[in-house]
N, C-alpha and C positions, 0 to 999 in steps of 0.2 A: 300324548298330544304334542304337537309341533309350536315351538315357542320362538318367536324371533329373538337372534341375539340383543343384547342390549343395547347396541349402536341405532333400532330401528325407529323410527318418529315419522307421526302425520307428517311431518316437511318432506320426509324422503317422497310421499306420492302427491308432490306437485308437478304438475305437465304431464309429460309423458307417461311417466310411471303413474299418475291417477288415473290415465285411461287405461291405461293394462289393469290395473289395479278391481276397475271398476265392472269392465268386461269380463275378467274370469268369476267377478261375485255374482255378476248376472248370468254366466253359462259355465259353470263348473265343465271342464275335462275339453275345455277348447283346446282348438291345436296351436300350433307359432302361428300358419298361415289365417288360421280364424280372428286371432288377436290381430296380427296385420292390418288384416281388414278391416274389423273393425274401430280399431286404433288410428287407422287414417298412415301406417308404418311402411315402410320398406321391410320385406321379408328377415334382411338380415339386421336390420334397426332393431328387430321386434325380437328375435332370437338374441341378440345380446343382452337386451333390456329385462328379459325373460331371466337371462343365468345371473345378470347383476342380481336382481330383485331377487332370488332364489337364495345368492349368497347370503344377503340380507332377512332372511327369515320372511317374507312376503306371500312368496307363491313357491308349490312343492311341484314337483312332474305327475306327473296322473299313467302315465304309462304310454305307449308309442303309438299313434294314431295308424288307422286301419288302412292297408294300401301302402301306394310308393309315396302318396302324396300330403302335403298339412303338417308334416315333423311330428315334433313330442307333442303330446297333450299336458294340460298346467290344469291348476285350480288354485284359488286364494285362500293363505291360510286366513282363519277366523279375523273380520278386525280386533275382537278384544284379547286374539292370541297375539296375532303380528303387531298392535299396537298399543295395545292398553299398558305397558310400562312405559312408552315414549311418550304416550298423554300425561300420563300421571309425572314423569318425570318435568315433563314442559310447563304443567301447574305448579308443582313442588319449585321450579325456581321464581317464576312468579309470586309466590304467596309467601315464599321468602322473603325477597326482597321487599314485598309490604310491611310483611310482621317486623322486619329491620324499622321501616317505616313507623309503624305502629309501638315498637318500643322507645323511640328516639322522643315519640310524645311525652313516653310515661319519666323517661329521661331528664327531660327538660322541665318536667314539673317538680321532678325531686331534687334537683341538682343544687349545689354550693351556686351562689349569687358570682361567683369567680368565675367558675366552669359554664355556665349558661352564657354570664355577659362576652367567653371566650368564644366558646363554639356552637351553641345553640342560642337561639332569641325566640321565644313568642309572639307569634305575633294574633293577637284577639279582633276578631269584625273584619268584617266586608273592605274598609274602608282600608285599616291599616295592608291590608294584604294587597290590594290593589296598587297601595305606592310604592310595597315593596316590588311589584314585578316592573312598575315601571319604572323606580329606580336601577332593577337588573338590566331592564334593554337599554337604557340608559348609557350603563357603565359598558355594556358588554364593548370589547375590543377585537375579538376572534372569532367567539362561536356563542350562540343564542338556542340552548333547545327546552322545548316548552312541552308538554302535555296540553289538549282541550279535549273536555268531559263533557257529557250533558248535564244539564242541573248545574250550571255555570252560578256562583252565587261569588264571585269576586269581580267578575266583571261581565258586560253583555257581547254575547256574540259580535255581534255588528262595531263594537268599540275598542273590542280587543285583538285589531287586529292597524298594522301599520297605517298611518293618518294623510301621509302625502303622495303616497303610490311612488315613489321612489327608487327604484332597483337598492334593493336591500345591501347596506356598506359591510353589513359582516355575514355569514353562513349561519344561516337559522334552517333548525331541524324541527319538525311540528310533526306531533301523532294525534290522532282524534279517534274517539272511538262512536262505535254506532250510536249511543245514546248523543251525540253531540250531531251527529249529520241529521240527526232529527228535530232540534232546535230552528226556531226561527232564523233565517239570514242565517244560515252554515254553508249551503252551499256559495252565497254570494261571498260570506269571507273568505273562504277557502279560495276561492277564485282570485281574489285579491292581494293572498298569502303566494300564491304563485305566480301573479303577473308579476311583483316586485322580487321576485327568486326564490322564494322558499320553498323546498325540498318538504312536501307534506305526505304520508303515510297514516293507513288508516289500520282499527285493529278490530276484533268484534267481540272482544272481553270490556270489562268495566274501568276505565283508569282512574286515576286518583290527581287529583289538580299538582306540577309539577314543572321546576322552573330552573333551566343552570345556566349561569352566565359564566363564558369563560372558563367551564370545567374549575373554578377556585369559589364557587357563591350559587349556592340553592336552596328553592322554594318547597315545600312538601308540603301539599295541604291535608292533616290527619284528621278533619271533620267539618262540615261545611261553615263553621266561624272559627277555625283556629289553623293556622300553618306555621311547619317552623322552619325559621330560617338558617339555614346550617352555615359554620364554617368549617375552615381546615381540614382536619382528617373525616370529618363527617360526611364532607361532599361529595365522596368516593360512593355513600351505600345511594345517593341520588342519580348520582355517573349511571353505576350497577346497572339502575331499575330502568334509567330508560335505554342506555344499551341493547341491554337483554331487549326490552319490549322492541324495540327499532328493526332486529336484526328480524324480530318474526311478524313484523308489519306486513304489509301491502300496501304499496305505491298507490299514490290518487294521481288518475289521469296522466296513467303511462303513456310515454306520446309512442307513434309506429304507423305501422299499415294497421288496417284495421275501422271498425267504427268513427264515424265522426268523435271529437270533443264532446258536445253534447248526449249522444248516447254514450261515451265512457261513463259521464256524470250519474246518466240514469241506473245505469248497471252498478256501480259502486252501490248509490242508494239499496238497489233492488237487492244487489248479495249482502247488507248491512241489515235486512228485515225489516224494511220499512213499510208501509202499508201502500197501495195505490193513492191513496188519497193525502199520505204525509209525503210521496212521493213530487205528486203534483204544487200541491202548496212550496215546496222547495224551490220546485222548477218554475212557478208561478203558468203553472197551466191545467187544463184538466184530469181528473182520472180517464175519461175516455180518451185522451190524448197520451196519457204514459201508458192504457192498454195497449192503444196501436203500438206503438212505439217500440213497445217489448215484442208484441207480436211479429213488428216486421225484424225484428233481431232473433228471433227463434229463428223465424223463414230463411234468413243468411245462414246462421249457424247451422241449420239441418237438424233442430231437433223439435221436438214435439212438449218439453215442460219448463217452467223457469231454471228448476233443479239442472235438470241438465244443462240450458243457457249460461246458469253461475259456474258449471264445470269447465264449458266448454270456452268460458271467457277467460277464465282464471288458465285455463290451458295455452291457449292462444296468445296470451299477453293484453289480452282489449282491456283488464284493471291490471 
């Protein structure tokens, strides 16, 4: 069996490479010129694209197409040949960095009264945890990066987010994950999170409530009434977790050619799993109105499913 080197991960087939990628799974023993084409490529785009992905354990050669014409034939190795160690490796440092998370709890409960009051703090209820994030934007001087989850039980959508509209005075970095774009008033915060500058990216795993000020002071919340508040060398494994998560986000309402604003919005929702109808309530309109909507964005794209639409957007840069 053909196994991709270790280097290979879901990330290598975004853009480009997921159409190649996707086209040899639906027609095993295409040639370069049938990828091409179908790819949307330049002949020789698609031929180099072809030997990269090849290097990288993705797609093998199938043997030399029939005639003068079409080049080599290709076909996709297996996804759980070509990818199932880049998944698992992508989870594994995720569930890392939580179970760090998750032990800093167990940390903080056992600790000498010295060691806690130094570097970790408890903090119990809704309430406490809510002065501490707003004591962090508070203080912050530099940089401000947050986590927003669904099942929000520190503060409400709509309230935790900047109060004067302001062009934001430091660099605040926001990740949200699909269960939070499903929340009441998420899309209207979010809106509000970038009119004033903030840099928001979204993910479609489950995150954990999460708060750094200043890379020297952070939040972790290890269960919906308990967070703890790190200092010093600790704030490093909070740094870590949203790092890592940031680098493998996607951007909210990437600006460009492309879709209006408004249908970016909707497509975010739609590749996040939202339903038509939690869809519309966001957007304050109807499900017969995010049908159209979707449907005349298929009709642009040139496809025929949403499946395809979420590829072809994610392709194209329109999220």
């Amino acid at each position: 069996m053909t196994t991709a080197p270790r280097g290979a991960s879901p990330l290598d087939l975004v853009g480009v490479r997921g159409a190649v990628y996707r086209t040899l799974l639906a027609a095993p023993g295409s040639t370069t010129d049938d990828v091409a084409a179908a790819a949307g490529l330049p002949a020789g785009e698609a031929r180099a694209t072809l030997r990269a992905m090849a290097a990288d354990g993705l797609v093998v050669p199938d043997g030399p197409a029939a005639g003068d014409h079409g080049g080599e034939r290709w076909r996709a190795v297996p996804p759980q040949a070509a990818l199932g160690d880049g998944v698992e490796r992508l989870r594994a440092d995720l569930e890392q960095a939580e179970s760090l998370v998750a032990e800093l709890a167990d940390l903080a409960r056992a600790a000498e009264p010295l060691v806690a009051g130094d570097l970790v703090e408890v903090l119990s209820g809704r309430e406490a945890q809510a002065r501490a994030i707003a004591h962090m934007e508070q203080r912050s001087r530099r940089s401000s990066d947050l986590f927003q989850t669904g099942a929000n039980t520190v503060a409400s959508v709509a309230g935790g987010i900047t109060d004067d509209r302001e062009p934001s005075r430091i660099p605040y970095r926001v990740v949200v994950d699909s269960a939070f774009l499903a929340e009441p008033a998420a899309v209207r915060a979010l809106d509000e999170r970038v009119a004033v500058g903030h840099r928001v990216r979204v993910v479609d795993h489950p995150l954990v409530k999460l708060a750094v000020s200043d890379g020297e002071l952070a939040m972790v919340q290890v269960d919906p009434s308990t967070s703890l508040l790190l200092k010093g060398p600790l704030v490093r494994v909070a740094v870590e977790l949203f790092e890592t998560t940031w680098r493998r986000s996607r951007p909210y309402l990437r600006e460009g050619a492309g879709p209006s604003r408004d249908d970016r919005q909707l497509l975010h929702l739609m590749i996040s799993g939202l339903t038509d109808a939690a869809m519309a309530s966001q957007l304050a309109t109807s499900p017969r109105t995010v049908q159209r909507r979707i449907r005349a964005l298929m009709d642009s794209a040139e496809v025929s499913t949403r499946l395809q639409l979420g590829w072809y957007a994610l392709r194209h840069d329109w999220v």
